[in-house]
Each structure stands twice: as structure tokens, then as C-alpha cells.
N, C-alpha and C positions, 0 to 999 in steps of 0.2 A: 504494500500500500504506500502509498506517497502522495503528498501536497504540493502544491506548484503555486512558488509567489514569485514574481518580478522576474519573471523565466526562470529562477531556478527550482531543482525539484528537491524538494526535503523529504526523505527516507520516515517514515511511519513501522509502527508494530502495524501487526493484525488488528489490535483494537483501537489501534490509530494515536498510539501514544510517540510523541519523538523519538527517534533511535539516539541523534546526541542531541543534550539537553541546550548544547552550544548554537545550535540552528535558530531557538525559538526567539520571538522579535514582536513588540507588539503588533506590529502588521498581520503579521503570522497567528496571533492570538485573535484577532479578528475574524480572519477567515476561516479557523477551527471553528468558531462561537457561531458565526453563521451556518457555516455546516450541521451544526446540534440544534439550531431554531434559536441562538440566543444572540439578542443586541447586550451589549455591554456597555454598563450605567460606571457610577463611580464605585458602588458599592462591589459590584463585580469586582473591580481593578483592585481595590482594598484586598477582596480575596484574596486576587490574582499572584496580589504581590505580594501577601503576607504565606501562603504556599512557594514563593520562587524561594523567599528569603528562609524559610527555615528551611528547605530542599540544600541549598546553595551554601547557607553561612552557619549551619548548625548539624553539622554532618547527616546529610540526606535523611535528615527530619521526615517524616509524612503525615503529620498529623491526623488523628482522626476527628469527625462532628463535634463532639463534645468539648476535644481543645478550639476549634474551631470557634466555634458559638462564645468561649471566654474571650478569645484575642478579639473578634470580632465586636465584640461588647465593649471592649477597655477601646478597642478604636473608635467607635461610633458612641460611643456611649448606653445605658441602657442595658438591658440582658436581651439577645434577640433569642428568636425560640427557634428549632430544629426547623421548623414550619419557614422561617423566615428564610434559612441559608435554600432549601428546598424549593425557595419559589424562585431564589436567583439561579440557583443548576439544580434542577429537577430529577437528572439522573443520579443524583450523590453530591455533594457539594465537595467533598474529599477527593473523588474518581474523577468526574468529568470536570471539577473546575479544575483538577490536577494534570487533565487532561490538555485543555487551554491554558494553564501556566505554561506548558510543556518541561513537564518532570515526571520521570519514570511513572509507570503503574504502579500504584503498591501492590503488595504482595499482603499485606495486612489483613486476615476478619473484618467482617462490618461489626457494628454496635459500639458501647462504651468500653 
């Protein structure tokens, strides 16, 4: 599987996850979000980029929902509820918006 931005073509998993995590580009996070049915607000990119950063600066972190929903809370303020990360990536907010960060699949269980 592969994606094609600006003529080049970037290497995908099966499940369409980046092969190097080095390819991914906002632009490139665009065109994934489109492909899943998703416009990307600010709230999205808060995600986006609080997934790149613990991937990237915290040794291939992958959080799951639950730390998700606290980072997200302390960023926006407020406690958002599982409901809320679910309405911005429907498919998982862990999985598919990790998906559009472009950083590995986890390999992790669902739940807490």
C-alpha cells in the first residue's frame, strides 16, 4: 500500500500505517484524514501532536485513551470524556489518530 503527495510515493503497512515514521508531514496528515472521512480542526492537531511527541521524545510512547483523555484535559482544559476523543477519530483515537500522526501501529490491547 502506499500514498502519493507532491509526486512522491510514501510506503504504507497493510493497515496503512507509515513504514518510516520520517516521511510523515503535515500535508501528508491531511491526506490520511481525508482518506478516513476526517477534516482536521485544532483539536485534532492537539492530538496529532501530542501522539508524535510522546512517539518521538519519550521513547516510542503509545499511549493509550485513558492517558489520552488526561493530556488532553491538562491541554484544553476541563476532563473531556472517551465520547469526546471518539467523535474526533471514530475509529480509536489511539489507532487511527496514530495513524494520521504517522507513528507505528501499536501492538498494545484496547481498554485501560
Amino acid at each position: 500500500m502506499a500514498l502519493e503527495l507532491n509526486g512522491k510515493t510514501i510506503e504504507t503497512t497493510d493497515n496503512g500505517y507509515l513504514v518510516d515514521v520520517a516521511d510523515w508531514s503535515e500535508d501528508l496528515a491531511e491526506v490520511i484524514a481525508k482518506e478516513e472521512g476526517i477534516e482536521l480542526t485544532e483539536k485534532h492537531w492537539d492530538l496529532i501532536n501530542y501522539l508524535r511527541d510522546e512517539y518521538l521524545n519519550h521513547g516510542g510512547n503509545q499511549p493509550n485513551t485513558r492517558n489520552i483523555i488526561k493530556a488532553m484535559g491538562e491541554k484544553w482544559g476541563g476532563k473531556p470524556s472517551q465520547k469526546d476523543l471518539y467523535e474526533l477519530f471514530p475509529k480509536d483515537p489511539s489507532k487511527q489518530g496514530g495513524r494520521i500522526a504517522g507513528v507505528p501501529e501499536s501492538r498494545r490491547k484496547g481498554g485501560y
